[in-house]
C-alpha positions as CSV (number, residue, x, y, z in Angstrom):
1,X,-48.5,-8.4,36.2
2,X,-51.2,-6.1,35.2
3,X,-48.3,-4.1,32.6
4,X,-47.5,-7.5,31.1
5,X,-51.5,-8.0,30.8
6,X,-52.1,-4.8,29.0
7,X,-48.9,-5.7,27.1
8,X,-50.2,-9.0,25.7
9,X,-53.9,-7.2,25.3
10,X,-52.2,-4.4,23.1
11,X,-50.4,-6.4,20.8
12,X,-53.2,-8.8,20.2
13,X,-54.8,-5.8,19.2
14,X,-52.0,-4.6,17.3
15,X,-52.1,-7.7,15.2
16,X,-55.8,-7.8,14.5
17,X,-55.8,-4.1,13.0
18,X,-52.8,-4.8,10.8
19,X,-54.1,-8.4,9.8
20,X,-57.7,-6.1,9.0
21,X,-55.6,-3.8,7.1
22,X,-53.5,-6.9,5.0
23,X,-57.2,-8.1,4.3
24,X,-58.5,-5.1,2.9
25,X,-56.0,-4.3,0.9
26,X,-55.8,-8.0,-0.9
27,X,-59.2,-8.0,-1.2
28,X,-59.3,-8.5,-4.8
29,X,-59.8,-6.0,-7.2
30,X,-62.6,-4.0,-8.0
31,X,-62.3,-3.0,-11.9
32,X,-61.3,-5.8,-14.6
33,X,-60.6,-5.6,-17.9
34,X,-61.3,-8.4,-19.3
35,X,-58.5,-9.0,-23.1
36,X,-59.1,-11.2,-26.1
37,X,-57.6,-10.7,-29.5
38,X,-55.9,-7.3,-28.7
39,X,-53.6,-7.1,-25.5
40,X,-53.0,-4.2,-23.1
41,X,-49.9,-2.9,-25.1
42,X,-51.6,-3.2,-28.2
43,X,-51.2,0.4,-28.9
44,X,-54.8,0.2,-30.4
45,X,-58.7,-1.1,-29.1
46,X,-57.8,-2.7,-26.3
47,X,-55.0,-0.7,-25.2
48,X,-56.8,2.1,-25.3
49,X,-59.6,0.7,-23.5
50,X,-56.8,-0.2,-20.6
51,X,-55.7,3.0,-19.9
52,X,-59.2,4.7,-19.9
53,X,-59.7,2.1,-16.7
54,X,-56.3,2.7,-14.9
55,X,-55.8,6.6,-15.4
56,X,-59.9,6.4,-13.4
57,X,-58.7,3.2,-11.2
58,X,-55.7,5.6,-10.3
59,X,-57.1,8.6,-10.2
60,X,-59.1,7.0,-7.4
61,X,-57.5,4.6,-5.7
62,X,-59.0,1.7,-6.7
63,X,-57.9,-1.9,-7.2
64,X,-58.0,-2.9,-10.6
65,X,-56.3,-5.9,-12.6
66,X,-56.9,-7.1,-16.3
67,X,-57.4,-10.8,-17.3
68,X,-56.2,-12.7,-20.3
69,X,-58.8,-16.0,-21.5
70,X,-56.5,-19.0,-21.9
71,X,-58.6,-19.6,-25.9
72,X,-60.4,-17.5,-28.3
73,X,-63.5,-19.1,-27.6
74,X,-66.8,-18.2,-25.9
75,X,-66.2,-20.4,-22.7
76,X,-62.9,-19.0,-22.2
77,X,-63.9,-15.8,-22.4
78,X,-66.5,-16.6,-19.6
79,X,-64.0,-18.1,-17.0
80,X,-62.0,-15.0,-17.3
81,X,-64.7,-13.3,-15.9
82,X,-66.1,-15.5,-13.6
83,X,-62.4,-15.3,-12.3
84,X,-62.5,-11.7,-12.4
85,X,-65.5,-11.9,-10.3
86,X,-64.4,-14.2,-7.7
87,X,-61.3,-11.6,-7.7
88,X,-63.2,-9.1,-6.5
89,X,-64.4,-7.3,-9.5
90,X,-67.5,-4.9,-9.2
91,X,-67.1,-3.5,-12.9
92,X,-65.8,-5.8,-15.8
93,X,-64.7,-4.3,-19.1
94,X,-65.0,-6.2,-22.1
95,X,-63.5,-4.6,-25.4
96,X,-64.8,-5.8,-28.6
97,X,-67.5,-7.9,-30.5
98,X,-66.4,-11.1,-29.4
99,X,-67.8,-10.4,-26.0
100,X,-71.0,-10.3,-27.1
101,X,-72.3,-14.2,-26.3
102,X,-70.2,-14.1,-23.5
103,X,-71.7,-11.2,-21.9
104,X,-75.3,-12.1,-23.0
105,X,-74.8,-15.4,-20.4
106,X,-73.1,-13.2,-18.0
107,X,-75.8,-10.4,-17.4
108,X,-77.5,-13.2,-16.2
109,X,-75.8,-15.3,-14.1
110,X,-74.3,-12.6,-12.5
111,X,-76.9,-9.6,-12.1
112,X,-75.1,-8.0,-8.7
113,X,-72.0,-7.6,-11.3
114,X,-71.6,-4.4,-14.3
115,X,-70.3,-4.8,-17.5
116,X,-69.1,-2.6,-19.9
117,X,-69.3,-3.8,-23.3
118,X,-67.7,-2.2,-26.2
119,X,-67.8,-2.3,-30.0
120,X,-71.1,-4.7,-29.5
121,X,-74.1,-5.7,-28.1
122,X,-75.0,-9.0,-26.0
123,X,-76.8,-11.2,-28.2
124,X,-77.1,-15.5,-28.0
125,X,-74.6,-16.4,-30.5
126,X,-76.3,-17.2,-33.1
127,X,-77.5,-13.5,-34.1
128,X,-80.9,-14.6,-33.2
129,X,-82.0,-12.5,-30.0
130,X,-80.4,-9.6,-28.9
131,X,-81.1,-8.6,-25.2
132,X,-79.1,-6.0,-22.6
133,X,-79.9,-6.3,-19.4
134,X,-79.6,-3.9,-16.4
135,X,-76.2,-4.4,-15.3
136,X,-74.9,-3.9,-18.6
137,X,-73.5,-0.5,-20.6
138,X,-73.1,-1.2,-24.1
139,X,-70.9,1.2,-26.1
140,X,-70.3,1.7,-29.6
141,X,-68.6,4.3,-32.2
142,X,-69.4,6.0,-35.0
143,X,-66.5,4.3,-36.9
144,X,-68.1,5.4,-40.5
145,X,-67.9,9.1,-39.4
146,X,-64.1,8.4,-37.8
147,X,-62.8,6.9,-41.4
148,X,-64.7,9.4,-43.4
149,X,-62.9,12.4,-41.6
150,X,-59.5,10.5,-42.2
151,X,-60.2,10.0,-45.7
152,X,-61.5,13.7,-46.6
153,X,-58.2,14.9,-44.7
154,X,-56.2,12.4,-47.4
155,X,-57.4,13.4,-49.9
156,X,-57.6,17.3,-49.2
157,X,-54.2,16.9,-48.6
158,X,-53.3,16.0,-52.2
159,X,-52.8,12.2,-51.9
160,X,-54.9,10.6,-55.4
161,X,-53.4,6.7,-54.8
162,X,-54.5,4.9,-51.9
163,X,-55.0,2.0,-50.1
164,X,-57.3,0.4,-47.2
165,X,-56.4,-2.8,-45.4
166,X,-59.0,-3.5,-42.4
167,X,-58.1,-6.5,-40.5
168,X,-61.3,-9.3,-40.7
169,X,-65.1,-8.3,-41.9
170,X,-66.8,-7.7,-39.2
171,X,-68.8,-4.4,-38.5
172,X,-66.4,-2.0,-36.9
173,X,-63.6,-2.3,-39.2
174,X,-66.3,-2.1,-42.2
175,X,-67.7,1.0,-40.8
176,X,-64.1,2.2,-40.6
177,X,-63.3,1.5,-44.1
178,X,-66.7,2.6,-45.6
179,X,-66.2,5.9,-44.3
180,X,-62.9,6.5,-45.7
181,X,-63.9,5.6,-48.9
182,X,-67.1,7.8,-49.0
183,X,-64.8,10.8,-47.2
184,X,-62.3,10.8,-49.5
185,X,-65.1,10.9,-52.4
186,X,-66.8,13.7,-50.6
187,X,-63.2,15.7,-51.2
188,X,-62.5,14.6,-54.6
189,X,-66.0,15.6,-55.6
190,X,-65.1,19.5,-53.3
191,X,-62.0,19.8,-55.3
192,X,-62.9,18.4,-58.9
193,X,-60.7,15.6,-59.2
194,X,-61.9,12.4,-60.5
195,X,-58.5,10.3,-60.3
196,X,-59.0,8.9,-56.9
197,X,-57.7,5.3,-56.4
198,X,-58.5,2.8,-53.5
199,X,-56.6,-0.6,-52.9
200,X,-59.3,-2.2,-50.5
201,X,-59.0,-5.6,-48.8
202,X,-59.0,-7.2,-45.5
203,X,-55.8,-9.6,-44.3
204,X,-57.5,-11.9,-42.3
205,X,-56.6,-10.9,-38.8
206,X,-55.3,-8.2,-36.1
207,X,-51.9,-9.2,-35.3
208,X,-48.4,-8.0,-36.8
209,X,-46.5,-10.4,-39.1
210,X,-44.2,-10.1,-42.1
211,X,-46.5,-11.3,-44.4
212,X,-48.7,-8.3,-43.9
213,X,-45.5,-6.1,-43.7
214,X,-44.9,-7.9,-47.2
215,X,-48.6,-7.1,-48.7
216,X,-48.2,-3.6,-47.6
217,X,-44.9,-2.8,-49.4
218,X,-45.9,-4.4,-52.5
219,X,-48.9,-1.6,-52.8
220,X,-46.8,0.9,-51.5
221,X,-44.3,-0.1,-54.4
222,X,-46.4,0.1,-57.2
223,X,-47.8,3.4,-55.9
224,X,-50.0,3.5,-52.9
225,X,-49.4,6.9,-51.0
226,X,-51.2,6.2,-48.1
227,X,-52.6,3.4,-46.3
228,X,-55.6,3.1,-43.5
229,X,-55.2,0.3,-41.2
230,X,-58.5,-0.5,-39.3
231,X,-56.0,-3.6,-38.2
232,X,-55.0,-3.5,-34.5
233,X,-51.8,-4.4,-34.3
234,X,-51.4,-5.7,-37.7
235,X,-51.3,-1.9,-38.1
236,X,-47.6,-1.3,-37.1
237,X,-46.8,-4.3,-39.7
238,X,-47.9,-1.7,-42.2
239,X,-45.9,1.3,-40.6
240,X,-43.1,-0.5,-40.9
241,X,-43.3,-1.5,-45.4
242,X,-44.1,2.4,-45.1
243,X,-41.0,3.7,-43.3
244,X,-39.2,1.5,-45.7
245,X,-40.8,2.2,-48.8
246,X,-41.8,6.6,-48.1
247,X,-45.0,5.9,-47.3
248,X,-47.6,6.7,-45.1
249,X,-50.2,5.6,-43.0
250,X,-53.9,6.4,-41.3
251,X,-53.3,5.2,-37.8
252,X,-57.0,3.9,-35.6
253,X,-58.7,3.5,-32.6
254,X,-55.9,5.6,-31.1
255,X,-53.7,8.2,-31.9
256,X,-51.1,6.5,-33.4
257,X,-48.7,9.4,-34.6
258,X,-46.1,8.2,-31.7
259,X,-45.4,4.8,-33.1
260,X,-44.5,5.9,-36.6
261,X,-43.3,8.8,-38.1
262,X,-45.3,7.5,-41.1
263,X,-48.5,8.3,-39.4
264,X,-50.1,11.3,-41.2
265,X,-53.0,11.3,-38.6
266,X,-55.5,9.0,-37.0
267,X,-59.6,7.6,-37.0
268,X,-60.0,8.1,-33.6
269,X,-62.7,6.3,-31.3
270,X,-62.4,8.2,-27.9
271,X,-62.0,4.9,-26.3
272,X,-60.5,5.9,-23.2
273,X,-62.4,8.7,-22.3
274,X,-65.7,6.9,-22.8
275,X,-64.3,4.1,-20.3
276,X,-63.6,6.5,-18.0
277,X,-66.9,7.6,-18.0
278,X,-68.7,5.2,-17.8
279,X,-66.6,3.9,-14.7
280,X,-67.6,7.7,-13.5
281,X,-70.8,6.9,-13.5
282,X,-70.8,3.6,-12.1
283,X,-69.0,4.9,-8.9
284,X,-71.4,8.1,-8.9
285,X,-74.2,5.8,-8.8
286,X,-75.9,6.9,-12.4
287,X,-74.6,3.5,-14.4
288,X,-76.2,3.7,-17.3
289,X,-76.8,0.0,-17.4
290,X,-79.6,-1.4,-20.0
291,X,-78.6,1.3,-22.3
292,X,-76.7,1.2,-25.6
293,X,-75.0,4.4,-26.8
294,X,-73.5,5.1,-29.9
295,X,-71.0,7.7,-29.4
296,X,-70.5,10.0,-32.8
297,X,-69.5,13.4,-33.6
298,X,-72.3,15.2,-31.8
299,X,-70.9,13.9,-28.7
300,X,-67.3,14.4,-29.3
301,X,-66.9,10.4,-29.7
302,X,-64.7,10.3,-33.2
303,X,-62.2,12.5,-34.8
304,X,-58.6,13.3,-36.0
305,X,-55.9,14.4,-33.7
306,X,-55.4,17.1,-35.7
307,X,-52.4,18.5,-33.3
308,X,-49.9,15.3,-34.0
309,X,-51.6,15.2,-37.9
310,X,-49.2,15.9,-40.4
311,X,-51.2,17.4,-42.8
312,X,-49.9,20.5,-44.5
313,X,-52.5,21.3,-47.1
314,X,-55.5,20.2,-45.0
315,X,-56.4,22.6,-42.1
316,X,-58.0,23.1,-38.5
317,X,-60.3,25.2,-40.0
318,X,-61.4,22.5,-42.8
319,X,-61.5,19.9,-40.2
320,X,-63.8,22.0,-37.8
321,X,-65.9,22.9,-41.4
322,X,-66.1,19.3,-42.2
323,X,-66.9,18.4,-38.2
324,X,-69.7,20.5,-38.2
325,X,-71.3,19.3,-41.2
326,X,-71.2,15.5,-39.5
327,X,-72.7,17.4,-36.1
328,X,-75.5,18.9,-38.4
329,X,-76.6,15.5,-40.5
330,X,-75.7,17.2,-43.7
331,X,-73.2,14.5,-44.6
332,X,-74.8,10.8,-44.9
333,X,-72.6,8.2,-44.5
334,X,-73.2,4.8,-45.1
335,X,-72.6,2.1,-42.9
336,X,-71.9,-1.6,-42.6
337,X,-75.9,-2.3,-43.0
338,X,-76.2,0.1,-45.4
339,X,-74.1,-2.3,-48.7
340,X,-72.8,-6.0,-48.8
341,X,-69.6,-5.0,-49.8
342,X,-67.6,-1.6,-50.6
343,X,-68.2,-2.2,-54.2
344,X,-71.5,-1.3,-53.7
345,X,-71.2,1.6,-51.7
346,X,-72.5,5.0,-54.3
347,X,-69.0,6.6,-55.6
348,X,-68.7,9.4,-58.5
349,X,-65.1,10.8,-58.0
350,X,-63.2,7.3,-56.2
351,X,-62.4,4.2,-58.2
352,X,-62.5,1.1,-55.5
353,X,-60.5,-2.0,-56.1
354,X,-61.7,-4.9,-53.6
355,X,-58.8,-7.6,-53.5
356,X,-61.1,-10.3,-51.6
C-alpha cells in the first residue's frame, strides 16, 4: 500500500514539473519585431532589422517572434504591439518612420515595456511635439554619408550617366539620395570631369512591380549606367530592367551584391549590428533608453561592402581615404533639412535632372 502511495505521490509530481516546464517554455516571447511596409524577407530595412534580433535571440536562447499589423495605419500598428506585449514581449522593435506616432502613445501606456525605434523618433503625429521617453532607444543613420560613399565609388569607377530612384520623400531615402549626388560631385570635381549626369526621381512606393521594372529599363535604355535604389524591395524591380538591359545597380540598407549580379556595391546602414546591440544592452542592463543616436561613420554605422563590390577602378585604399575624410568632418554633406529638393542642393561638376 505504502509503494502504490509513493507511486501515485511521484507521478503527481512528475506531472507538475513537466506541466511547469510546458509553461515556461510557451510563455510567450520575449523579443518582437514589430513589420510594416517592408517584411522579414524583404532583403532590405526590415529584413535586416530581423536578423540583427534572431542571430542575438539565438545566440541566446531567447523567445522571439515578429508581428505583422493587419493596415498601414497608426492604430494598427499599435495592436500589433499591444499583441506583442500580451505575447510576452519585454523588447519590441519597430523598423522605420512610420512608428513614430505609434511609439509616441506606446512609451506611455506601456512604461515597464522597451522599444527600439529605428529610422525615427516618437513624435504626436502631427510633427508638433517630439518626446522619447525612458523606455525608448531611438536609432538613426547617417544615410547622407552611406549614399555619398556609393556615389564617389560610381563615379571613381568611371561611370559619367546615372540614375537615382528613391522610393517615397521622406527623410531617409532623401538623405540617401542627397548624398549620392554630392559624392559623386565630390569625385567628378577629384578627377576633373564635368560630364556627370543624374536621372533623379522617386516612384511612389517600396514594393516590386513591373511598372517600376518598366521605368528602370527605359533609363537604362537611353543610357543610364548605374542606378541607386533607396527603394526597399522596389529595389530588386530595378535589378531585374538591369540584368536585362547590362546595367547596374547601387544596392541599400543591406548588402545587396547576393540578389543581383548587377549589384556593383551597396549604401550600407549597419542595421543588424546596431539591433543587436542594442538588444545587448538591454539584456546587460545598460538600455540606452531616452536616448537618440545617430549612428555615422565615426562609429562604423555606414559604408560600402567593399569585399562583394565590384569596383575595378575604385580601390580599398580610396575608400579607406575617402572614409577617413567623413571620420574627420572634412567632407560636409548636406542633408534632408539642409534643401527643399535635390535641385537645390550646391553642384559644380553633376548635372541633376528631378523627374517629379
Amino acid at each position: 500500500m505504502k509503494n502504490f502511495l509513493k507511486l501515485i505521490i511521484l507521478s503527481i509530481m512528475l506531472i507538475i514539473s513537466l506541466s511547469c516546464k510546458d509553461t515556461k517554455k510557451n510563455s510567450g516571447y520575449e523579443l518582437a519585431l514589430i513589420t510594416d511596409i517592408g517584411t522579414i524577407d524583404d532583403k532590405s530595412f526590415t529584413q535586416g532589422s530581423w536578423e540583427g534580433l534572431k542571430k542575438y535571440a539565438e545566440e541566446k536562447g531567447i523567445t522571439y517572434k515578429y508581428y505583422k499589423p493587419a493596415g498601414k495605419d497608426t492604430d494598427s500598428k499599435i495592436d500589433s504591439i499591444y499583441l506583442a506585449i500580451s505575447s510576452g514581449a519585454k523588447l519590441i522593435v519597430t523598423p522605420g518612420y512610420l512608428f513614430e506616432p505609434a511609439i509616441y502613445k506606446v512609451q506611455d501606456t506601456h512604461p515597464e515595456i522597451n522599444f527600439v525605434l529605428l529610422d525615427g523618433t516618437p513624435q504626436d503625429g502631427t510633427y508638433t511635439d517630439f518626446r522619447i521617453e525612458k523606455n525608448v532607444y531611438a536609432v538613426l543613420y547617417a544615410e547622407e554619408e552611406a549614399g555619398f560613399l556609393a556615389g564617389y565609388g560610381v563615379v571613381k569607377e568611371g561611370y559619367t550617366n546615372l540614375g537615382v530612384m528613391g522610393g517615397m520623400a521622406e527623410p531617409s531615402v532623401i538623405r540617401f539620395g542627397y548624398g549620392f549626388v554630392q559624392g559623386a560631385d565630390y569625385a567628378a570635381k577629384e578627377l576633373g570631369v564635368k560630364n556627370i549626369k543624374i536621372d533623379y526621381t522617386y516612384i511612389g512606393g517600396y514594393e516590386p512591380t513591373p511598372e517600376v521594372q518598366t521605368k528602370a529599363s527605359s533609363w537604362f535604355i537611353k543610357g543610364v549606367q548605374v542606378i541607386f535604389a533607396p527603394a526597399g524591395g522596389a529595389g530588386n524591380s530595378v535589378m531585374s530592367a538591369a540584368e536585362q538591359n547590362k546595367g547596374y545597380v547601387v544596392g541599400v540598407d543591406v548588402d545587396q551584391s547576393v540578389e543581383s549580379p548587377t549589384v556593383i556595391t551597396s549604401a550600407m546602414k549597419m542595421i543588424g549590428e546596431s539591433v543587436y546591440n542594442a538588444i545587448d544592452e538591454f539584456y546587460k542592463g545598460n538600455f540606452p533608453g531616452g536616448k537618440i543616436a545617430v549612428l555615422d561613420a565615426k562609429v562604423h554605422g555606414i559604408g560600402l561592402p567593399m569585399e562583394t563590390s565590384k569596383f575595378k577602378n575604385f580601390t580599398k585604399e580610396d575608400y579607406d581615404n575617402i572614409y577617413k575624410k567623413l571620420i574627420d568632418g572634412s567632407v560636409e554633406i548636406l542633408k534632408d533639412t539642409d534643401a527643399k529638393d535635390v535641385s537645390q542642393l550646391p553642384l559644380d561638376n553633376v548635372k541633376v535632372n528631378f523627374i517629379q
